[in-house]
N, C-alpha and C positions, 0 to 999 in steps of 0.2 A: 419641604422647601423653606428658608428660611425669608426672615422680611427683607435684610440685604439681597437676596437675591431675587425675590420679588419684584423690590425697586430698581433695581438693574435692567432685570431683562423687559421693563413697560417702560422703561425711557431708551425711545427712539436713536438717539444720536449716541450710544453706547451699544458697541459689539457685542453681542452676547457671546456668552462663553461657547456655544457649539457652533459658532460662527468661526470661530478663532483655533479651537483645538488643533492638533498637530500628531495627531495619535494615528491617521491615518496617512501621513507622509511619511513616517520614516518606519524602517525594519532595525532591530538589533538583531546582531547574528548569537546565535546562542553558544556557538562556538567561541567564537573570540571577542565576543562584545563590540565590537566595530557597528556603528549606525551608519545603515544605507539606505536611500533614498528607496520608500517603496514603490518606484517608477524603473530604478535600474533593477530592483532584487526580481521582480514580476519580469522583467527585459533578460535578464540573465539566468533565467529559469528557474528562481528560488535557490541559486548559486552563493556565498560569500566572494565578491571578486576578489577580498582578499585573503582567505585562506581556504579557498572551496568545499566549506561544507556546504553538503548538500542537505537543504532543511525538506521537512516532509511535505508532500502534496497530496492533495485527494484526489478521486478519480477525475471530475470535470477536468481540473488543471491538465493531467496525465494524458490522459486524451486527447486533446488538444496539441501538446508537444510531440504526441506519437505516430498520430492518424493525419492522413494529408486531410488539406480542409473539405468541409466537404462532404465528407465519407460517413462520418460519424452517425450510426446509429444504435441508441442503448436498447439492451435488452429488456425484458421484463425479468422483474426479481420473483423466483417462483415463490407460492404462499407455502406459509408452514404454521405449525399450531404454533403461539405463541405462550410464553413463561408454563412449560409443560410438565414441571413439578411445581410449581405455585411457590417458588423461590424467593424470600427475604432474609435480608443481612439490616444494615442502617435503613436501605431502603427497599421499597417494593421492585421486584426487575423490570414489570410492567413500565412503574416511574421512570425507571434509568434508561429504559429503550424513547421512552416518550422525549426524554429529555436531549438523549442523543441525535434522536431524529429530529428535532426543533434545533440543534446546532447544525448537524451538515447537512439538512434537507435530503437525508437519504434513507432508505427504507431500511437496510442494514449495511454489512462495515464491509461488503462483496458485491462492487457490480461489474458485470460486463457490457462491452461494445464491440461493436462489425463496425470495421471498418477500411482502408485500404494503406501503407504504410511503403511510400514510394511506389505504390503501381501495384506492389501484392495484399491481397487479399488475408484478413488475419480476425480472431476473436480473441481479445483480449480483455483479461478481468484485472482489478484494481481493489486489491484490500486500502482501505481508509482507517487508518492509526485513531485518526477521530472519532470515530465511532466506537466506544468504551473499547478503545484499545486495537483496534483490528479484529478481536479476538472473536476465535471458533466455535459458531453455534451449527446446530438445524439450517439453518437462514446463510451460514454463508459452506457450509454443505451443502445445500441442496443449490445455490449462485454457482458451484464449481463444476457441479456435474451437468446442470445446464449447460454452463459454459464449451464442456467438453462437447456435449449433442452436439452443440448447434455447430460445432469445429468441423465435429466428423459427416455431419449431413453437407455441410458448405465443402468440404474435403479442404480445410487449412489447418494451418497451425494453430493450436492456443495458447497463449502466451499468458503469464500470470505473473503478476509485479505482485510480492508479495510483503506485507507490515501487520506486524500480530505480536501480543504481548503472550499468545498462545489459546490453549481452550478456553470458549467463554466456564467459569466456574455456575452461574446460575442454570446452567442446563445439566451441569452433573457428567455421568457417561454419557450420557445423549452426547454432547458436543464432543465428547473423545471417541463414538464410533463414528464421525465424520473423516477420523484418518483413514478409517480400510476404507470409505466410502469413495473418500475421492483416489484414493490409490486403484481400485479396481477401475473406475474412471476413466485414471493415465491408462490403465493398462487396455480399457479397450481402444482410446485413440490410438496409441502403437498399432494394436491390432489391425485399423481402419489404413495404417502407414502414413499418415498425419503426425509432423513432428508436436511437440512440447517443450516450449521456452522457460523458464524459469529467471526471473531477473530480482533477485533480492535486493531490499530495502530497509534501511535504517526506521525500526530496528525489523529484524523476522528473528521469533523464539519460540520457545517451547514446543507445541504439540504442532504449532504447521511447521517448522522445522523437522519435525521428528517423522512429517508425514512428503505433504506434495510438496513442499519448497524445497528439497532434495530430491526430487525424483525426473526431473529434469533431462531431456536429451543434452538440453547444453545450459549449462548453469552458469548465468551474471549476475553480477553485484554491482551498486555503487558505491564509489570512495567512502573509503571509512565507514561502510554500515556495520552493523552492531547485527551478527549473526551468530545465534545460539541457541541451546536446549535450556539448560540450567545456566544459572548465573555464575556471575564469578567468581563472590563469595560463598555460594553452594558448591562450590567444586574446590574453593579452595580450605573450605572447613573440612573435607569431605577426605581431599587424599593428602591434609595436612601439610603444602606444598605453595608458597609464593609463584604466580602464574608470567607466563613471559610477558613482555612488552607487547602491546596489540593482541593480545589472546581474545579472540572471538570476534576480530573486525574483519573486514575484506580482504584487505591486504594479508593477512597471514594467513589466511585461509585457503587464498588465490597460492600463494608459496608452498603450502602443506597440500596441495593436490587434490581441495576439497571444490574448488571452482575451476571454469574455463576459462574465464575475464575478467577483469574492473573497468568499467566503462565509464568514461565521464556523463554525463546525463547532455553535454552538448552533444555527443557523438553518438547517444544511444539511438535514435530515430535511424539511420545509417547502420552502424552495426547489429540491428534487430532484420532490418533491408534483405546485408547482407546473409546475414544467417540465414534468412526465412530462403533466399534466394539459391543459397546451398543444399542445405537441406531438400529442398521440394523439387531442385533440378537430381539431387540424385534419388532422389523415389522416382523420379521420373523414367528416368534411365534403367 
């Protein structure tokens, strides 16, 4: 600290400077740069009013918008060995999980909630992009297939919002046999006749793409998410070939027959409703 600022903040009749900041009133939208008040951005659901992108949210927020009030109760994250090849790059994994969990207060980048979403009954899990990336360990393996138990003993649907930069890389194959893992997963909820929601998130890539976020009874998106396996300079050094306009967003994805929807995030709470309310009327039947 310096002596200017010393003498500043011990004389009384001068603001201090964290009296005065501004850093938490306003949002820039990363899409279009536009500054919004962050009373309306929070009001509008992490929306641009004016060009609506949809910026990312963690589970708390998610939950909140999805599950009537009220309902909300988290799971517990089941335990798993931690950094299980004793994995460093710049830093230790140990480090980078400590660090991540001191940002979103969460145990890893997979939790689920029980709760009720207009009247029905639902478990929904919420990958967290914050959390080094979303990305697929042991830890958010073993969140999914919980997720699924707890679906098929309650007999509901589970629903999974998915954001993942893909497999965590400090777990090695460890986190790349989490795709059969939780694929076997889906397939015994099917088995139990409990649907499976799929609602993708800016971004969902790599290895949970390649696994449960396509696996889906009915697959959603929101506006303009970024949905992919490989990037789009990997594909496009790859088959030598300039890629179309929107190549790997929602929108073209929803036109090539690779999803069922694009839902605004004001209207996803309703059209999850709906679905859950389709679906589970015709198992009923």
């Amino acid at each position: 600290m310096s002596w200017l600022t010393r003498v500043r903040n011990a004389l009384p009749f001068i603001a201090k400077k964290a009296d005065t900041t501004t850093d938490n009133l306003w949002h820039k939208c990363p899409s279009c740069g536009q500054m919004i008040f962050q009373k309306e951005w929070d009001e509008n659901l992490s929306v641009c009013p004016r060009c609506e992108h949809h910026g990312r949210i963690g589970p708390k927020v998610r939950f909140g918008q999805i599950f009537d009030e009220g309902t909300l109760k988290l799971l517990a994250s089941p335990a798993v060995k931690e950094d299980p090849l004793k994995f460093r790059d710049s830093k230790r994994y140990t480090d980078r999980l400590k660090a991540a969990r001191a940002a979103t207060n969460e145990q890893d980048a997979l939790i689920n909630g029980s709760g009720k979403i207009d009247g029905l009954a639902a478990i929904v899990g919420v990958q967290d992009f914050a959390f080094m990336g979303g990305s697929m360990g042991t830890a958010v393996g073993a969140a999914f297939v919980a997720g699924v138990k707890e679906a098929i003993k309650r007999r509901c649907p589970y629903i999974i919002f998915t954001a993942a930069g893909g497999a965590r890389m400090q777990e090695g194959i460890l986190s790349l046999m989490q795709m059969p893992r939780a694929t076997v997963a889906i397939q015994q909820l099917r088995a139990a006749g409990q649907p499976y929601i799929v609602v993708l998130t800016d971004p969902t890539t790599g290895g949970v793409t390649a696994s449960y976020a396509m696996l889906g009874d009915i697959q959603i998106a929101e506006p303009n998410a970024l949905i992919a396996f490989a990037g789009a300079r990997v594909i496009e050094n790859t088959i030598r070939e300039k890629l179309p306009e929107g190549f790997q967003r929602a929108e073209y994805l929803l036109e090539h027959g690779m999803l069922d929807m694009v839902v605004h995030r004001k209207e996803l709470k309703a059209m999850l409703a709906k679905t859950i309310g389709y679906l589970t009327a015709a198992k009923a039947a």
